[in-house]
N, C-alpha and C positions, 0 to 999 in steps of 0.2 A: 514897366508897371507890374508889380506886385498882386496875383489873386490869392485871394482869403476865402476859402470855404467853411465856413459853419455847418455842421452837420445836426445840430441837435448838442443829446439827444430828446426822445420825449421827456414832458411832466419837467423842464430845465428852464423855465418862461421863454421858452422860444417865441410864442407868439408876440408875447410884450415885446422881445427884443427888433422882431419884423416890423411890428406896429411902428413902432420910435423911432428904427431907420428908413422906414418908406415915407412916412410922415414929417421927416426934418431931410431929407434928399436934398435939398437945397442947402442949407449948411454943413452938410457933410463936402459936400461939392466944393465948397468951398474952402474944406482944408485937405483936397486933395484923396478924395474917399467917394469913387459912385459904387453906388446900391444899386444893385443889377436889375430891371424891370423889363426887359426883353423876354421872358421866363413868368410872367407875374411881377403885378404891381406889389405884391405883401412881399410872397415867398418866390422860392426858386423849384416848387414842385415837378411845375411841368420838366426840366430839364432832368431830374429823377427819373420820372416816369418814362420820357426819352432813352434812358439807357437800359429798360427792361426791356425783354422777347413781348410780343406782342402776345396781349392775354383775350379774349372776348369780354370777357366778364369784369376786367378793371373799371372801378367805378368811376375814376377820373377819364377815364376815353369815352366809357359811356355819358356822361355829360358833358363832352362836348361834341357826339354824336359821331365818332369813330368806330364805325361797327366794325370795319374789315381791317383784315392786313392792309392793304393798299393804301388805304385811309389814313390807317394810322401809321403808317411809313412814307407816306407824303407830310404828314402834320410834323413828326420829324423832322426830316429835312428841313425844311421852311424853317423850326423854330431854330434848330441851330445855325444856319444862317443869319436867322435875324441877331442870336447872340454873337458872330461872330463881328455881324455889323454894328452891333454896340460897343463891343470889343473893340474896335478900329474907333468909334466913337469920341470914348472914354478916352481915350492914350494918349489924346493929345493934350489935355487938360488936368487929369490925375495919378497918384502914384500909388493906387489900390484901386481891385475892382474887388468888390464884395459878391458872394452868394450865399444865400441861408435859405437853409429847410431842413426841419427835422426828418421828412422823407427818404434824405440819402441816407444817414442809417436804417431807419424803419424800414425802408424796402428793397433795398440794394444789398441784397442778403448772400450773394455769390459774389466770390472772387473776378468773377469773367465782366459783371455790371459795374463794380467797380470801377475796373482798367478800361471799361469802355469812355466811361466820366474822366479816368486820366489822360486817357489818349487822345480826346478831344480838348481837352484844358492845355495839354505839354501843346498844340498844335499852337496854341495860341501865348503862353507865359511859359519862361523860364523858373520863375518863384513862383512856388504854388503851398501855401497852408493850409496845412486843414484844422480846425478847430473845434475840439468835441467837448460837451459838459454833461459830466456825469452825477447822478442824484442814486443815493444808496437806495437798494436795488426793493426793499422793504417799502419807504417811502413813495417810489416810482411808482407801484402797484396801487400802493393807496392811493396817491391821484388819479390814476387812470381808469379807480372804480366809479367816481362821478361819471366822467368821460364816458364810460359804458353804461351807465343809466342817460345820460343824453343822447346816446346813439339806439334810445331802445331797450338795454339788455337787462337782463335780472343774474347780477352773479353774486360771488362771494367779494368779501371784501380785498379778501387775498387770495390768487389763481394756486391749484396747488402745482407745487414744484415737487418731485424728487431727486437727491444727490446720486441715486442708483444708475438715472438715466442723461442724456443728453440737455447740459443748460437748455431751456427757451431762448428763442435767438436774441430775443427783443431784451434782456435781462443779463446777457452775456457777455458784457463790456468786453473782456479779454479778446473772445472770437473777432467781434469787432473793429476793435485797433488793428488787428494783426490783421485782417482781411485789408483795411487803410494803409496799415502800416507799407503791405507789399505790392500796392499798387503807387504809394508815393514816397516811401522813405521813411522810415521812422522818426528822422529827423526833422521830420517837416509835418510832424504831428505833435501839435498844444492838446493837452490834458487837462480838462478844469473839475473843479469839483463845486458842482451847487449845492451849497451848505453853509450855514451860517456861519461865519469866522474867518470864511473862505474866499467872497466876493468883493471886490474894492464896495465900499459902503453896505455891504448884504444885498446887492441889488446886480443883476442880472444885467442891464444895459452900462449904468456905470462900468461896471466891471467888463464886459466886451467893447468898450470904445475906450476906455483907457489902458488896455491889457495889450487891446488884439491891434487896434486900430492907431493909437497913437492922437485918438480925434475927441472933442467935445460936442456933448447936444446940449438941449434946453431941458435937462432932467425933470423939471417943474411939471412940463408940458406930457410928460409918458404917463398914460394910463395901465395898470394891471389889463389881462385879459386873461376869460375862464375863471370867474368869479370864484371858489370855493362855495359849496354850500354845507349848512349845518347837516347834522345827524337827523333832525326833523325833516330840512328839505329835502336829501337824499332818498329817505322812506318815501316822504310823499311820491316821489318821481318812481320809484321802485315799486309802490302801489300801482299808480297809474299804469305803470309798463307791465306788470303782473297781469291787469285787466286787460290789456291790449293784444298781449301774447304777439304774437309774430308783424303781426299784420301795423304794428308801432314800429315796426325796427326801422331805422335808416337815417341820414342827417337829414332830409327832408320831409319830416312829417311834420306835416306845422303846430296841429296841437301839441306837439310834447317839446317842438320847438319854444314856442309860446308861452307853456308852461316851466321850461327849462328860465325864461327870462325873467318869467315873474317871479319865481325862485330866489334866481341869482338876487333882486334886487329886495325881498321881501325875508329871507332866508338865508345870509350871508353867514360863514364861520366855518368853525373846524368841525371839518365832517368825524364819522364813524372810524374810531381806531381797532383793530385787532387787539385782542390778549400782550401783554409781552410777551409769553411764554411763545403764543401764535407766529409774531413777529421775528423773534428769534429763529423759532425752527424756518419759516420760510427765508431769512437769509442765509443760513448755515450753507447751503451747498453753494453760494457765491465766494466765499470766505479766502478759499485758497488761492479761486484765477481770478480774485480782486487784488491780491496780497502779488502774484505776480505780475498781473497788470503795473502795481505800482512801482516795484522796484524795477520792472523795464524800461515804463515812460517818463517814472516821475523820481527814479532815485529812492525810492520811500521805502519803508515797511510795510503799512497799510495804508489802502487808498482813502476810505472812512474813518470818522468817527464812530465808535462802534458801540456805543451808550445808547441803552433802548428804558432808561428810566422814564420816558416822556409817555408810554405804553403803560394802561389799566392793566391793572393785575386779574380783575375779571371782565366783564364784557358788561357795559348799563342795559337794562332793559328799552325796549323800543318804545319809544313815545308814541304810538297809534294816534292817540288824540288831538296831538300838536299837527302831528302830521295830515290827519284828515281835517282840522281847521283849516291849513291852509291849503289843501286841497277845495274846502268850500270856497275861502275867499276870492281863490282862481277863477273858478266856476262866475261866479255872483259877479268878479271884474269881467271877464266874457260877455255876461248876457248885458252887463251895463253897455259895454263898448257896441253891441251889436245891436243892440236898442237905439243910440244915439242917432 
């Protein structure tokens, strides 16, 4: 039996692609493909966060109430056991085990947390892939600026980079392969790029069960997840979090939870783009270890498409007023639903 690691990365529809295999588990099964749930029924975090130094402060330990070492090196053990008992599970009926989470790039950030994730996998499979999807490093940014208005935060639309200093880890494709590469083989590392022209059908899950998997779902049935919102809902939530200051931040605040949903669904579309000009300079220092990235992994020249016509030449003015309408309409849905 064959394991298939997905690793991400982020802003790649990871989530959609979790959604659509924990949610058809049963017909995967059926063509010889279990989606690993020992780790999480969506994703395969916890087993991420298993191969980190034990932190106090990690916010996944903290919610499941792992305060100490001990704790959290018993919750450990246990988990990998229970995958390993899945493992033995699986192998008599399939010819792939799946694990996904954009976690294992995002936080597995050393070479040493790596090889701890391969040392535990080689225990168990001889065939081990790992499968990465990469989104041009500009674009990546701009989605994860929602992302940071729903966790609370007020930033810029784009983090600043400079070429002077050390990539961002989370931004530095190259670093990343190569830290994968050396913990499982180069050869045993799938390159994807999310981008339109790129994906069997432009679609994220098509494209991983015909690519990676070999398997069929009920494409009909897969929902989007992490809605997009417009340049107006962005502000509004950017407001609210402005007035909130600190004491908003975190993924469980409910109102801004609350407010993030009625957004999504009242407020849908392409959010806030950068300048091209903006755009530009913030790719420029990826340019070079994405160009080697490609010709190492992928045979290529460049990994991108590298056309940023799609980028305003200046920046629109903020819609204040769209934006605080629907900041009333929130409010007004609220005190409706609390009144009922």
């Amino acid at each position: 039996m064959r394991c298939l690691v997905h690793i991400g990365t982020e802003k790649t529809g990871s989530t959609t692609l979790q959604r659509a295999l924990s949610e058809q588990r049963p017909l995967l099964s059926e063509q010889g493909v279990f989606y690993s749930k020992a780790v999480g029924n969506l994703n395969a975090q916890g087993l991420a966060i298993a191969c980190l130094p034990y932190r106090a402060t990690d916010p996944y330990l903290l919610r499941k109430g792992l305060t100490s070492a001990d704790a959290r090196n018993q919750w450990s053990r246990e988990l990998l056991a229970s995958v390993r008992t899945e493992i033995a599970e699986a192998r008599a009926n399939h010819k792939q085990y799946v694990l996904s989470s954009e976690h294992f790039s995002s936080r597995l950030l050393k070479s040493g947390n790596i090889l701890s994730l391969a040392d535990f996998l080689r225990s168990e499979f001889t065939s081990i892939r790992i499968v990465c999807y990469l989104r041009r490093q500009d674009r990546m940014a701009i989605s994860r600026y929602t992302e940071g208005l729903r966790a609370g935060y007020v930033t810029d639309v784009l983090p600043r980079v400079s070429s002077c200093v050390a990539l961002p880890p989370l931004y530095d494709y190259e670093s990343l392969l190569l830290r994968w590469a050396q913990a499982f083989g180069a050869d045993n590392i799938n390159v994807r790029i999310y981008q339109t022209g790129h994906l069997v059908n432009d679609d994220i899950v098509e494209d991983f069960c015909h690519r990676e998997l070999g398997a069929r779902l009920d494409y009909s049935a897969v929902t989007p997840s992490n809605t997009s919102l417009s340049a107006a809902g962005q502000l509004a939530l950017k407001l609210f979090n402005t007035a909130l200051g600190a004491d908003g931040q975190g993924v469980d605040h409910k109102p801004r939870r609350a407010l993030s949903q009625f957004l999504a669904q009242h407020a849908p579309g392409p959010g806030l783009k950068p300048t091209r000009e903006a755009a530009m300079a913030f790719y420029a220092p990826f340019r070079v270890s994405n160009a080697r990235l490609a010709a190492a992994f992928m045979g290529q020249i460049t990994l991108f498409n590298e056309n940023f016509d799609d980028y305003p030449l200046s920046m629109p003015a903020e819609d204040v007023d769209a934006a605080a309408t629907l900041l009333k309409d929130f409010f007004v849905s609220q005190q409706a639903r609390n009144s009922a």
